[in-house]
N, CA, C and O atoms as a CHARMM CRD file, in Angstrom:
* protein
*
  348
    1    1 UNK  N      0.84600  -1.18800   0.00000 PROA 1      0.00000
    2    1 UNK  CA     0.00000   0.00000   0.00000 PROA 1      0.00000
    3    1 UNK  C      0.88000   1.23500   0.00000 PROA 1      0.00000
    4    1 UNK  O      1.95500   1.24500   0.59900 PROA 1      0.00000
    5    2 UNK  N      0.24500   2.66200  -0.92600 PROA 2      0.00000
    6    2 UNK  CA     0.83200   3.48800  -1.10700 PROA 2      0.00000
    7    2 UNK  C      1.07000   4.21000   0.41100 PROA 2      0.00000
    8    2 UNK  O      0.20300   4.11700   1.28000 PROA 2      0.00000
    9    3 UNK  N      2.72000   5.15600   0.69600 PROA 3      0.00000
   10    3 UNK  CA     2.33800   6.21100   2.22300 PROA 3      0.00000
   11    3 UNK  C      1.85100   7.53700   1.73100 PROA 3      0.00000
   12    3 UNK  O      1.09400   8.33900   2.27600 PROA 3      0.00000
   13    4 UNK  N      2.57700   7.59200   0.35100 PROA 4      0.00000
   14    4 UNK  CA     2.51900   9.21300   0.14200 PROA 4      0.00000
   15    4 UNK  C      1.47900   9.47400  -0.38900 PROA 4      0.00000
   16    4 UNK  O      0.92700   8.79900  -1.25800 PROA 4      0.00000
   17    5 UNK  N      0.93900  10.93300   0.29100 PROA 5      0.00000
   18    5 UNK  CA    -0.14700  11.36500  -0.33400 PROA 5      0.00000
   19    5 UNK  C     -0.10000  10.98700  -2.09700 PROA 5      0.00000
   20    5 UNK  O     -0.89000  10.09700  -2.40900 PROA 5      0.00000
   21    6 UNK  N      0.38900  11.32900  -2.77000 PROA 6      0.00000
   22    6 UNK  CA     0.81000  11.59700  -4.38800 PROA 6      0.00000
   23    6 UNK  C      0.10200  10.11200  -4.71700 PROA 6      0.00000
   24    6 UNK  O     -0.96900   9.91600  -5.29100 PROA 6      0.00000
   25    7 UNK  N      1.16000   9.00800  -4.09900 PROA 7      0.00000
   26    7 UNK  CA     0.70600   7.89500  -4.51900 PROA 7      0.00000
   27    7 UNK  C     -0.49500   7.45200  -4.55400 PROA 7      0.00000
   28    7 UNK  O     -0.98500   6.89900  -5.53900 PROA 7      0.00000
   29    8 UNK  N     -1.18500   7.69800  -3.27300 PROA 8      0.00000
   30    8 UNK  CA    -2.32300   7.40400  -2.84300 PROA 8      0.00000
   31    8 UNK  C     -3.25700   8.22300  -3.65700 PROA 8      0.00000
   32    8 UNK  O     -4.42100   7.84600  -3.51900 PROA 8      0.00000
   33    9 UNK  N     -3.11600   9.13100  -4.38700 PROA 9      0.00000
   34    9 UNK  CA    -4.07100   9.67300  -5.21100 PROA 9      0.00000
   35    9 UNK  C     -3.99900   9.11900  -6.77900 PROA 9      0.00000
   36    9 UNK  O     -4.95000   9.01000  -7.55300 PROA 9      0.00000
   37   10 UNK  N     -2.57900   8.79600  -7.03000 PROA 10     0.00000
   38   10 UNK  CA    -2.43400   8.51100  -8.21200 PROA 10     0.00000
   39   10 UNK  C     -3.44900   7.29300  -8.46000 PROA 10     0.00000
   40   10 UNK  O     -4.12600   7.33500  -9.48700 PROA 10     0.00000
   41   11 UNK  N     -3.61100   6.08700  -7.48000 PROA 11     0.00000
   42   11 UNK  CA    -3.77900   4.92600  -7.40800 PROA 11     0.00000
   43   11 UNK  C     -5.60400   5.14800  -7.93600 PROA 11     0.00000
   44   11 UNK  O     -6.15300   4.69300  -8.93900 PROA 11     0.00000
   45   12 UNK  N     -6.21900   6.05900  -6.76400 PROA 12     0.00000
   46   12 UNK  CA    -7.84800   6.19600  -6.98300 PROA 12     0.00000
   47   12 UNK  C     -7.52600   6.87000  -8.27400 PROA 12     0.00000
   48   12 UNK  O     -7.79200   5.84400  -8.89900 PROA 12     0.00000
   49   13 UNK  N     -7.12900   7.83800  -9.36800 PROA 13     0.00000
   50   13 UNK  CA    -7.02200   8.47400 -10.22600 PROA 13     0.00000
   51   13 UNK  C     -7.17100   7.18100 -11.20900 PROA 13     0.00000
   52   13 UNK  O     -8.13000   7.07300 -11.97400 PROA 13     0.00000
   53   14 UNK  N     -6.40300   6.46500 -11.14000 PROA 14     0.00000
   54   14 UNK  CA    -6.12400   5.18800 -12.04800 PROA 14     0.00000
   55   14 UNK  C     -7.19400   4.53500 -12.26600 PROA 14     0.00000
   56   14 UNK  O     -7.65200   4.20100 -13.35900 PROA 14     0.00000
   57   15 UNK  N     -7.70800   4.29800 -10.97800 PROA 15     0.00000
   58   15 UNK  CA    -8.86400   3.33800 -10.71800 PROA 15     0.00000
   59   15 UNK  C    -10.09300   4.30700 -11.45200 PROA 15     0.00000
   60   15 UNK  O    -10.81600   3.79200 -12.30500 PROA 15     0.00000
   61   16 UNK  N    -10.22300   5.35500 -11.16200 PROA 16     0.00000
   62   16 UNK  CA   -11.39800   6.13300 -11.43000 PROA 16     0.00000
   63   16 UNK  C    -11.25300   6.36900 -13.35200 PROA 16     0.00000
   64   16 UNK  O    -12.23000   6.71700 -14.01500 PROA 16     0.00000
   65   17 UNK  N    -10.36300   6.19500 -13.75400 PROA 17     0.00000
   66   17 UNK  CA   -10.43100   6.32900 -15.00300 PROA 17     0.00000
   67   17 UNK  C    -10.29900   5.11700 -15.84000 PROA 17     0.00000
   68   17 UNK  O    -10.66900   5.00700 -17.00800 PROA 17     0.00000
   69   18 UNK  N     -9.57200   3.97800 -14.90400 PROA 18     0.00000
   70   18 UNK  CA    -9.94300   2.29400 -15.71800 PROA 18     0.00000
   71   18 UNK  C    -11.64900   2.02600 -15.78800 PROA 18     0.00000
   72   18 UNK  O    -12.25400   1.44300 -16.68700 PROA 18     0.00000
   73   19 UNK  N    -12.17800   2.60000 -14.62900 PROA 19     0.00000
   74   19 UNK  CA   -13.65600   2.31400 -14.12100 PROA 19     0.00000
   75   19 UNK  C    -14.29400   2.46800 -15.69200 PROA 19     0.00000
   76   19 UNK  O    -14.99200   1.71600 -16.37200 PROA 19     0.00000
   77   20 UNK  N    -13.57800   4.11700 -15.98400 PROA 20     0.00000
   78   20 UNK  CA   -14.53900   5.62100 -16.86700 PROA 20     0.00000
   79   20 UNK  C    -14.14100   4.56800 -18.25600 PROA 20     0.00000
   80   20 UNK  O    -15.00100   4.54400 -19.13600 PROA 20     0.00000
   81   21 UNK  N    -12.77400   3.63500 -18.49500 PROA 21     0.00000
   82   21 UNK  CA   -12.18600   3.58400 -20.13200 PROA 21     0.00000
   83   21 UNK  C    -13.29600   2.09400 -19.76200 PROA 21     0.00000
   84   21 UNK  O    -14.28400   2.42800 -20.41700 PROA 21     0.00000
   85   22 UNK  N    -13.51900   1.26900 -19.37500 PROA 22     0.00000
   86   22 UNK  CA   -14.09900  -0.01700 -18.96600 PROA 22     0.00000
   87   22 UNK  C    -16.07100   0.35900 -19.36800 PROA 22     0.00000
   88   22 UNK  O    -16.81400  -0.49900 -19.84400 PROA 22     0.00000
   89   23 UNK  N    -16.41400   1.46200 -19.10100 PROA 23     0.00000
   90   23 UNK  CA   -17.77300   1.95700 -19.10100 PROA 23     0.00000
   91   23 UNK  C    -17.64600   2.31400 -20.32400 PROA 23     0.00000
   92   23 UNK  O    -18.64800   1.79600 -20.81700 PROA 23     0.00000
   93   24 UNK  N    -16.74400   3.20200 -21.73800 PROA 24     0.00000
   94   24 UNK  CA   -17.02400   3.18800 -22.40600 PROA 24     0.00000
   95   24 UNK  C    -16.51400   1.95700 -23.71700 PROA 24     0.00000
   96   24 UNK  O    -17.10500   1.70300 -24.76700 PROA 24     0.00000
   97   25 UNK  N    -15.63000   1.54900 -23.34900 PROA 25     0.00000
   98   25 UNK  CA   -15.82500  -0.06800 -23.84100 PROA 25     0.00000
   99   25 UNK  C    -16.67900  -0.60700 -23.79200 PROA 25     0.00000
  100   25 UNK  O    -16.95700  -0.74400 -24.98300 PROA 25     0.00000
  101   26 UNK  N    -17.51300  -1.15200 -23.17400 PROA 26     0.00000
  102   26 UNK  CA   -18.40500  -1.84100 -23.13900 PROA 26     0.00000
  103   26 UNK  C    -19.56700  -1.27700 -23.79800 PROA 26     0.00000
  104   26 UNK  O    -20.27400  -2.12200 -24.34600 PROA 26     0.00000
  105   27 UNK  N    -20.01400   0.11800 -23.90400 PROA 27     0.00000
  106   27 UNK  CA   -20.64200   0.75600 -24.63700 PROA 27     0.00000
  107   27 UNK  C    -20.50600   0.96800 -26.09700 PROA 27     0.00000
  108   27 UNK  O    -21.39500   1.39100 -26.83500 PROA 27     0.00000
  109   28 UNK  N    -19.36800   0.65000 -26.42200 PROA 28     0.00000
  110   28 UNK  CA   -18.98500   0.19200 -27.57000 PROA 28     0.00000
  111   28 UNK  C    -19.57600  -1.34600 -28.49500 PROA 28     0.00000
  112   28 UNK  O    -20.08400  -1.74400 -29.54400 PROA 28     0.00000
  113   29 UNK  N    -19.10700  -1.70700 -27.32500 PROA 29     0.00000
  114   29 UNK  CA   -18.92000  -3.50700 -27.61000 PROA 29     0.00000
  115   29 UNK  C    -20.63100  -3.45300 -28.12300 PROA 29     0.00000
  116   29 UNK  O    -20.95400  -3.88700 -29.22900 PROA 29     0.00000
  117   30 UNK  N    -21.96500  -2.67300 -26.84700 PROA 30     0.00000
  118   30 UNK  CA   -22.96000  -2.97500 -27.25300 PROA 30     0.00000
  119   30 UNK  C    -23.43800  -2.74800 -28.81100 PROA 30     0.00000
  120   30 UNK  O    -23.97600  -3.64900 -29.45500 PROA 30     0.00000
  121   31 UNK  N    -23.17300  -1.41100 -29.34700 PROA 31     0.00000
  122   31 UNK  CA   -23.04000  -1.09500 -30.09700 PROA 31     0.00000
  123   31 UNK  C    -22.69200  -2.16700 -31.43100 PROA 31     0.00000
  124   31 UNK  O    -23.43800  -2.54200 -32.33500 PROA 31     0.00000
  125   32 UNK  N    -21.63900  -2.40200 -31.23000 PROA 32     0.00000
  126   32 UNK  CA   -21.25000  -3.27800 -32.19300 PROA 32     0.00000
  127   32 UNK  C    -22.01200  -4.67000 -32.23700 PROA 32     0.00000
  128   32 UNK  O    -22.09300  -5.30800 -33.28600 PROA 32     0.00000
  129   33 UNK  N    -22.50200  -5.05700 -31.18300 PROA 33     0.00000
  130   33 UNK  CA   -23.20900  -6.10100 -31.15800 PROA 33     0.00000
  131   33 UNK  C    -24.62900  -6.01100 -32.19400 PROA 33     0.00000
  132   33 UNK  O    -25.19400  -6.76600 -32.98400 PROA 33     0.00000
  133   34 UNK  N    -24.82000  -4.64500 -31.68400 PROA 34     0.00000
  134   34 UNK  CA   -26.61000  -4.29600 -32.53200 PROA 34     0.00000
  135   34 UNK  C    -25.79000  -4.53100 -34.01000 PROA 34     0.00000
  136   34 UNK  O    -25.74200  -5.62800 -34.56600 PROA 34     0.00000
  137   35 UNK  N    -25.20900  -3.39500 -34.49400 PROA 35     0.00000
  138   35 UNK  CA   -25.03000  -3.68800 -35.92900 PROA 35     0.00000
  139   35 UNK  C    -25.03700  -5.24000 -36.01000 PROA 35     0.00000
  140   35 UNK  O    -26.00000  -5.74300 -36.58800 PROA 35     0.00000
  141   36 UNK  N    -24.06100  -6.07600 -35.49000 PROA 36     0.00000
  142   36 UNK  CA   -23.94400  -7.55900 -36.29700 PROA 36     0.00000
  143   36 UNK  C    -25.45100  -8.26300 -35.81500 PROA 36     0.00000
  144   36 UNK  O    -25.76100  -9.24500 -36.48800 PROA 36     0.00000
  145   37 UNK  N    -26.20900  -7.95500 -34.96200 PROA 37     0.00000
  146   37 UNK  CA   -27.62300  -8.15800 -34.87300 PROA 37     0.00000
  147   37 UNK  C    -28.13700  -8.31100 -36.10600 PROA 37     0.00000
  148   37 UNK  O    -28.46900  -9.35800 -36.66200 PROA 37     0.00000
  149   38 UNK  N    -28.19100  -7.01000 -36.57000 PROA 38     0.00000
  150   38 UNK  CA   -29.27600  -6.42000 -37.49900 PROA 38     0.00000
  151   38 UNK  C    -28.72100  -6.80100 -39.00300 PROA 38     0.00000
  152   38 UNK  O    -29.33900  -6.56500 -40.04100 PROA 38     0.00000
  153   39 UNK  N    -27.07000  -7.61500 -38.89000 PROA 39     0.00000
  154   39 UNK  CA   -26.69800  -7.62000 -40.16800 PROA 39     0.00000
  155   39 UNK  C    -27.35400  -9.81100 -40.29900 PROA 39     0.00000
  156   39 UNK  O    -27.44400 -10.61000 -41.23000 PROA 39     0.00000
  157   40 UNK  N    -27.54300  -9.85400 -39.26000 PROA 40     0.00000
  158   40 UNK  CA   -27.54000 -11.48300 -39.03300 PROA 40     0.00000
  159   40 UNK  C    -29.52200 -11.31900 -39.38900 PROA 40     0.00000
  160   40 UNK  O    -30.30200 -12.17700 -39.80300 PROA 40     0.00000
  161   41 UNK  N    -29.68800 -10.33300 -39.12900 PROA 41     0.00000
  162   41 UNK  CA   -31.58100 -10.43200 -39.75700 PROA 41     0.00000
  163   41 UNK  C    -31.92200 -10.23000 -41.09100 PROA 41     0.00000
  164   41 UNK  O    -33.04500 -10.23400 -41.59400 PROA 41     0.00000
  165   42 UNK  N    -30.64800 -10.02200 -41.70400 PROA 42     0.00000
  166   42 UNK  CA   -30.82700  -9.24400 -42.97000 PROA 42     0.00000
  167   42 UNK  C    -31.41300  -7.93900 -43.08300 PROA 42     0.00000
  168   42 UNK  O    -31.62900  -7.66200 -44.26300 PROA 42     0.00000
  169   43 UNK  N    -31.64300  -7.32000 -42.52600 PROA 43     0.00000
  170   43 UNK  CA   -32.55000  -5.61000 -42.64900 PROA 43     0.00000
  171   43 UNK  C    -31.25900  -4.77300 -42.82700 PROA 43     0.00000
  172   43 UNK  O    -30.51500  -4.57400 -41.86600 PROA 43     0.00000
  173   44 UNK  N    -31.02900  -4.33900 -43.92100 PROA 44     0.00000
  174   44 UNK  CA   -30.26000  -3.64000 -44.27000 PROA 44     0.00000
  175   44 UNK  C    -30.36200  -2.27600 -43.68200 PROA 44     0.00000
  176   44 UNK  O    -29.46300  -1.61100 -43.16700 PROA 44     0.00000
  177   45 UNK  N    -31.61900  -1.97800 -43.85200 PROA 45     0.00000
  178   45 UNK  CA   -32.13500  -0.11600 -43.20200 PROA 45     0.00000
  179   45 UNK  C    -31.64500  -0.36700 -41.61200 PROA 45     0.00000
  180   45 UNK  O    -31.04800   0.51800 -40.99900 PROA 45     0.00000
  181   46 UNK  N    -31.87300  -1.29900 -41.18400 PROA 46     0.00000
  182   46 UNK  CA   -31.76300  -1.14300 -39.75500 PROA 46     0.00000
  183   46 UNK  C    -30.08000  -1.32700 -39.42200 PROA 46     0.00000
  184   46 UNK  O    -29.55800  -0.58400 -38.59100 PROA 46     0.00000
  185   47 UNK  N    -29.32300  -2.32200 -40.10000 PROA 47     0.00000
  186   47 UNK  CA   -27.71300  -2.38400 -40.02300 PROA 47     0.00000
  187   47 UNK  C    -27.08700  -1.28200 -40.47200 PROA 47     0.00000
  188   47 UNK  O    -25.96300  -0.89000 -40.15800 PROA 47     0.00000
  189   48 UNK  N    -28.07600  -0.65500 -41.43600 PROA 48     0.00000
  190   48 UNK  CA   -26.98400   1.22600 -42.05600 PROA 48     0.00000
  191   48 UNK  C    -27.04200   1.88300 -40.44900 PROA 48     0.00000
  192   48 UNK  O    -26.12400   2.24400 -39.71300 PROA 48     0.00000
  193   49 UNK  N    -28.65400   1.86900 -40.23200 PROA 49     0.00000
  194   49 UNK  CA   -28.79700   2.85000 -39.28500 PROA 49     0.00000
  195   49 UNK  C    -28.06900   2.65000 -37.84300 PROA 49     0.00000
  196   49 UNK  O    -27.72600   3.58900 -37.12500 PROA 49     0.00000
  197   50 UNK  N    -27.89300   1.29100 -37.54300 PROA 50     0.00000
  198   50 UNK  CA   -26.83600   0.58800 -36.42900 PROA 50     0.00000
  199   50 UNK  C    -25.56900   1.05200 -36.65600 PROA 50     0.00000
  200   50 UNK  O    -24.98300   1.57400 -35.70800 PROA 50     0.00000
  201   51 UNK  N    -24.86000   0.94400 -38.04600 PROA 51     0.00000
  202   51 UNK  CA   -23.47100   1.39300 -37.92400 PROA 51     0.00000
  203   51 UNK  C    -23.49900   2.45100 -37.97600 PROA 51     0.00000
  204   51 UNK  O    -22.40200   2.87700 -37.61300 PROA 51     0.00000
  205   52 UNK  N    -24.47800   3.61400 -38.36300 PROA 52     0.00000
  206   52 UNK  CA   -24.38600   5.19800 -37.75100 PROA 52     0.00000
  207   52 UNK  C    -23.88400   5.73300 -36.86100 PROA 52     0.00000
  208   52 UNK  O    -23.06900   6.65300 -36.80500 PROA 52     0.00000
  209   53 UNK  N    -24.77300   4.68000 -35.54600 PROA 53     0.00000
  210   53 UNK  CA   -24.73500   5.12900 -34.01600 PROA 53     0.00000
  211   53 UNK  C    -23.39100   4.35700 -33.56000 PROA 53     0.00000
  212   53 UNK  O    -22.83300   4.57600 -32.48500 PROA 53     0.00000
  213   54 UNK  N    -22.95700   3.44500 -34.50100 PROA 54     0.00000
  214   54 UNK  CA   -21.97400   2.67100 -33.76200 PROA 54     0.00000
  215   54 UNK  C    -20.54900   2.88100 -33.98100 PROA 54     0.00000
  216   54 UNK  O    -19.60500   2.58100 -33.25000 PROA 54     0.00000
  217   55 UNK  N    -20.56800   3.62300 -35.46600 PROA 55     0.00000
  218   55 UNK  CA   -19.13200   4.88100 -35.69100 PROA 55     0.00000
  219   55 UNK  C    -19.01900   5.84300 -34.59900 PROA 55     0.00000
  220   55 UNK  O    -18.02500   6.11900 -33.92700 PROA 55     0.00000
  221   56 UNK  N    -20.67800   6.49000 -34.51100 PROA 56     0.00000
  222   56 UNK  CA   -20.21200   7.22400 -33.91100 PROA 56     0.00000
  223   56 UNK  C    -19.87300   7.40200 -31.99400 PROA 56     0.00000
  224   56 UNK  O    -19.63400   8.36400 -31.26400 PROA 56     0.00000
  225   57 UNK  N    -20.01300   5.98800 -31.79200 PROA 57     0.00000
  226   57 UNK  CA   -19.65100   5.60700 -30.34200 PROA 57     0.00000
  227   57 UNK  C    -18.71200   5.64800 -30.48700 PROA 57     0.00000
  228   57 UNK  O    -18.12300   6.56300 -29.91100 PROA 57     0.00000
  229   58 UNK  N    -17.95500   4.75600 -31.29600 PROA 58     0.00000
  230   58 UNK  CA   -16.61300   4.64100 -31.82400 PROA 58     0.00000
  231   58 UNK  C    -15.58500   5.59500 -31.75000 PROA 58     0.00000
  232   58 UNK  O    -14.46800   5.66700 -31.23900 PROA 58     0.00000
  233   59 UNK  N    -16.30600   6.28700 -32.40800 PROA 59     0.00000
  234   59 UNK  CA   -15.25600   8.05800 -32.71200 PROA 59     0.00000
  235   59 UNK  C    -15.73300   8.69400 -31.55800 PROA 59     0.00000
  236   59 UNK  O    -14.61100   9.07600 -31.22800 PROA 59     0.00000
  237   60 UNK  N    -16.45600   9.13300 -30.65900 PROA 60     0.00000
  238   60 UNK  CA   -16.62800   9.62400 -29.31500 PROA 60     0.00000
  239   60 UNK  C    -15.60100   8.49300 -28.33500 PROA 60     0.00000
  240   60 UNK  O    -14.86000   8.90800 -27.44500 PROA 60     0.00000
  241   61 UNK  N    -15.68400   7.57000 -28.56700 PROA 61     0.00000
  242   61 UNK  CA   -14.30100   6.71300 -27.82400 PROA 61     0.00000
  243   61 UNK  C    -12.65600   7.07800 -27.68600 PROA 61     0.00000
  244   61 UNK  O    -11.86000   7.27000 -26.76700 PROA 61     0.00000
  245   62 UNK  N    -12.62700   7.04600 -29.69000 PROA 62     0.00000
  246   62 UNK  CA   -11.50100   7.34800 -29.35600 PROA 62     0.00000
  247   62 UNK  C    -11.24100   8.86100 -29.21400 PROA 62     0.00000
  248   62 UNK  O    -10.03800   9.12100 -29.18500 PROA 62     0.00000
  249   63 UNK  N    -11.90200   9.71800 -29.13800 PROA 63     0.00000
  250   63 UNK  CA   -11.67400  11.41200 -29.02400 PROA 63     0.00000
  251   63 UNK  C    -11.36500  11.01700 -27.20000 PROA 63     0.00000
  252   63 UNK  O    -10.45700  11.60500 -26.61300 PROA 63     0.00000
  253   64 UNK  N    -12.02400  10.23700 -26.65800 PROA 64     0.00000
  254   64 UNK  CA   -11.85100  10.48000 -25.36600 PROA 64     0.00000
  255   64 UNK  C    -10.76400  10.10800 -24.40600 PROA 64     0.00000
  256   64 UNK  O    -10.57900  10.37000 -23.21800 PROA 64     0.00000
  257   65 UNK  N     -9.96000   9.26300 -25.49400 PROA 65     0.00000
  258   65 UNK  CA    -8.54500   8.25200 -25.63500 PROA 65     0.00000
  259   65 UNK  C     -8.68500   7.06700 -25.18900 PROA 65     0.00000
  260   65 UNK  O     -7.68100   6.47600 -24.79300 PROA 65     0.00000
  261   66 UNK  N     -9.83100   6.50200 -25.15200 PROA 66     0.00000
  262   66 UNK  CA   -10.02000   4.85900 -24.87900 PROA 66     0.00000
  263   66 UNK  C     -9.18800   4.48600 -26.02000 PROA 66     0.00000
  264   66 UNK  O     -8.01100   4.14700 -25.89600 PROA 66     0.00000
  265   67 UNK  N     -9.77500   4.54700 -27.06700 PROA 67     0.00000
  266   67 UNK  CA    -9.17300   3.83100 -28.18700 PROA 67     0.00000
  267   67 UNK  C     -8.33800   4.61500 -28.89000 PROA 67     0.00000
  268   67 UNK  O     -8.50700   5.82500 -29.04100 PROA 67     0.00000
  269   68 UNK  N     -7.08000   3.73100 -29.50900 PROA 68     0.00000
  270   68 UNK  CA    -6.31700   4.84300 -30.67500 PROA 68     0.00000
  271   68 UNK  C     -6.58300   5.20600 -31.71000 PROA 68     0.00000
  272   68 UNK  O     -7.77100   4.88600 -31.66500 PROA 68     0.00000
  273   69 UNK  N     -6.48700   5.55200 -32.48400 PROA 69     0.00000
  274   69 UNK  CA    -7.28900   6.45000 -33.75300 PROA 69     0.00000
  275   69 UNK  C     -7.03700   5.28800 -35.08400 PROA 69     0.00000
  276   69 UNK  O     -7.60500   5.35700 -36.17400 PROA 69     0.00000
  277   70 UNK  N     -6.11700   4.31400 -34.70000 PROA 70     0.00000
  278   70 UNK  CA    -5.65900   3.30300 -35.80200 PROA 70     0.00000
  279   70 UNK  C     -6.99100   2.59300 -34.99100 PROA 70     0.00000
  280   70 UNK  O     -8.05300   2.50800 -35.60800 PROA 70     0.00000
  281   71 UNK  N     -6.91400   2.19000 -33.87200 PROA 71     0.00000
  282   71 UNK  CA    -7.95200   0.91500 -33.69600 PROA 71     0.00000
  283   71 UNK  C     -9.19200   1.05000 -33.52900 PROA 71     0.00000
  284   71 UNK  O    -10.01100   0.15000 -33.34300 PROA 71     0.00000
  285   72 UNK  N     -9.48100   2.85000 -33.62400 PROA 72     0.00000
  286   72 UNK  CA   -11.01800   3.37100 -34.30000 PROA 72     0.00000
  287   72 UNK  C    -11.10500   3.12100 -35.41800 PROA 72     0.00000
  288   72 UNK  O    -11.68400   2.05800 -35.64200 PROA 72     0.00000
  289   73 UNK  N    -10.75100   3.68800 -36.29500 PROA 73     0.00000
  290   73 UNK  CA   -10.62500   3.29900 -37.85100 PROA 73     0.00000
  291   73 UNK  C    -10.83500   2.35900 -37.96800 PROA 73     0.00000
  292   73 UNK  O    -12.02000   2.15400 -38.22900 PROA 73     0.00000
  293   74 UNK  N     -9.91400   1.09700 -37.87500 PROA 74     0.00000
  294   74 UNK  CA   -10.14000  -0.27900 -38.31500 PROA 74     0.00000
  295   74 UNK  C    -11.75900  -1.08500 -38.17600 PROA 74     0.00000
  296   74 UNK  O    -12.47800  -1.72800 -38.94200 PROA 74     0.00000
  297   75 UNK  N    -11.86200  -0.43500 -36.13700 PROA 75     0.00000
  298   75 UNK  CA   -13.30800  -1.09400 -35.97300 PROA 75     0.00000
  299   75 UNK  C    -14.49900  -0.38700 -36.92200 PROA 75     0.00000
  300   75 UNK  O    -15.50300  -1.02700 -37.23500 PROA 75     0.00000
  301   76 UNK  N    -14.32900   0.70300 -37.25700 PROA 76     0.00000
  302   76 UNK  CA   -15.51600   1.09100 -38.11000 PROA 76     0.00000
  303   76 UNK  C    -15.08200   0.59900 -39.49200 PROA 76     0.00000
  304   76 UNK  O    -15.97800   0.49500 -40.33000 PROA 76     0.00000
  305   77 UNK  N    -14.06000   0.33900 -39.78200 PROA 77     0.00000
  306   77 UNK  CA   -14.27200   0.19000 -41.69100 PROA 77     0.00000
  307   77 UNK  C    -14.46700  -1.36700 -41.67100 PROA 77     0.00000
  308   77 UNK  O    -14.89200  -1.82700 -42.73100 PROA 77     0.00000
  309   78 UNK  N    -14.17400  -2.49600 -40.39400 PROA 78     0.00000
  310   78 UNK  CA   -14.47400  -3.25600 -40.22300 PROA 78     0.00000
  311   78 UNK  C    -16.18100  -4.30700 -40.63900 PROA 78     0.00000
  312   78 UNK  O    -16.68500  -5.23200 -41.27500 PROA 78     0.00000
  313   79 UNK  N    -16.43000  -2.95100 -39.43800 PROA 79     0.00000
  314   79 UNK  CA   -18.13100  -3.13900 -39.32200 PROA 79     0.00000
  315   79 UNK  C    -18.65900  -2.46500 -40.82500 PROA 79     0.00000
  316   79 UNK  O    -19.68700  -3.02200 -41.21000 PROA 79     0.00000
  317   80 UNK  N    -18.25300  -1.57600 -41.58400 PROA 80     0.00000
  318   80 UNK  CA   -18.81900  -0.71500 -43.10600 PROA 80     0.00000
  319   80 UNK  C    -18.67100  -1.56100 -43.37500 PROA 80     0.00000
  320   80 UNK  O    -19.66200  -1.86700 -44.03800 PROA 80     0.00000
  321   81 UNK  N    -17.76700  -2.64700 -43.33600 PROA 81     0.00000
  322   81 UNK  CA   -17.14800  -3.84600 -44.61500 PROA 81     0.00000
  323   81 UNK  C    -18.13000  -4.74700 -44.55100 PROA 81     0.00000
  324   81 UNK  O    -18.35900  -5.37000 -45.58700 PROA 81     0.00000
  325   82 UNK  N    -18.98800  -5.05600 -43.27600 PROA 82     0.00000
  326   82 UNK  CA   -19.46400  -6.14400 -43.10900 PROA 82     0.00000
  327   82 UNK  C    -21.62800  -5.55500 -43.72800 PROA 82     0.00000
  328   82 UNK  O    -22.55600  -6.25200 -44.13900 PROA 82     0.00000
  329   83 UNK  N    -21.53600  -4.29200 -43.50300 PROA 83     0.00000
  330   83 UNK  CA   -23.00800  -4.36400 -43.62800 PROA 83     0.00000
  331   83 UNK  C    -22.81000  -3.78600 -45.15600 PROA 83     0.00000
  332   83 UNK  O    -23.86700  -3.62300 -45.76500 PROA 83     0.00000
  333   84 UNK  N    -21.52300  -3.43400 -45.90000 PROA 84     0.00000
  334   84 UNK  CA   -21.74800  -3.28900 -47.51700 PROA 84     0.00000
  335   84 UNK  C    -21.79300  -5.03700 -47.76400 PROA 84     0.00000
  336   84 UNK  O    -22.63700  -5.65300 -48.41500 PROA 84     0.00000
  337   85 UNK  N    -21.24000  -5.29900 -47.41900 PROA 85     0.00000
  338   85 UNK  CA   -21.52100  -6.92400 -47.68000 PROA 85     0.00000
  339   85 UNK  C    -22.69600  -7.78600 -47.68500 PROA 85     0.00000
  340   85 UNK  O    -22.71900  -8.93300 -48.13000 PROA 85     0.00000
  341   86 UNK  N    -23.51400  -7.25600 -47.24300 PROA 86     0.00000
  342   86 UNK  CA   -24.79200  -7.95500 -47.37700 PROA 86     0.00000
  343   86 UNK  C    -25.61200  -8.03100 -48.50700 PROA 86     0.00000
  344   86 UNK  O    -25.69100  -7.14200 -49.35500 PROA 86     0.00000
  345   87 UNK  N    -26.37400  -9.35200 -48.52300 PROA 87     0.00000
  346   87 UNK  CA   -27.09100  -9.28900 -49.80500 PROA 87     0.00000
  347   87 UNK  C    -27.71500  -7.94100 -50.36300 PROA 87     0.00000
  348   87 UNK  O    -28.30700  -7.93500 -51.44200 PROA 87     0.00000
């Protein structure tokens, strides 16, 4: 366990922002789940309109520095790749 004040703040600081990067991960993840939902029903209108909201979780992620701007990118051209792909 930390003595010094410094440490002892650094530690809750850490914690309070793994908590904050962990809350918007997972808000992500949901996200991404709906699109491959809606791409597994075939409804195309509804998988455009899923990867809308789900770029733009994405890109509100990484602006906030959860994610890096390479492994934003990828997950959205990922998911574009998958609902241009549909019948």
């Amino acid at each position: 366990m930390a003595n010094i004040k410094s440490a002892k703040k650094r530690i809750i600081v850490a914690e309070t922002r793994a908590a904050r990067n962990k809350a918007i991960r997972s808000r992500v993840k949901t996200f991404v789940k709906k699109v491959h939902a809606a791409i597994e029903t075939g409804d195309k209108a509804a998988a455009a309109e899923a990867l809308r909201v789900a770029a733009s979780e994405i890109n509100r992620a990484e602006s906030k520095g959860v994610y890096h701007a390479n492994t934003a990118s990828r997950k959205v051209s990922r998911l574009s790749k998958a609902v241009a792909s549909m019948e």
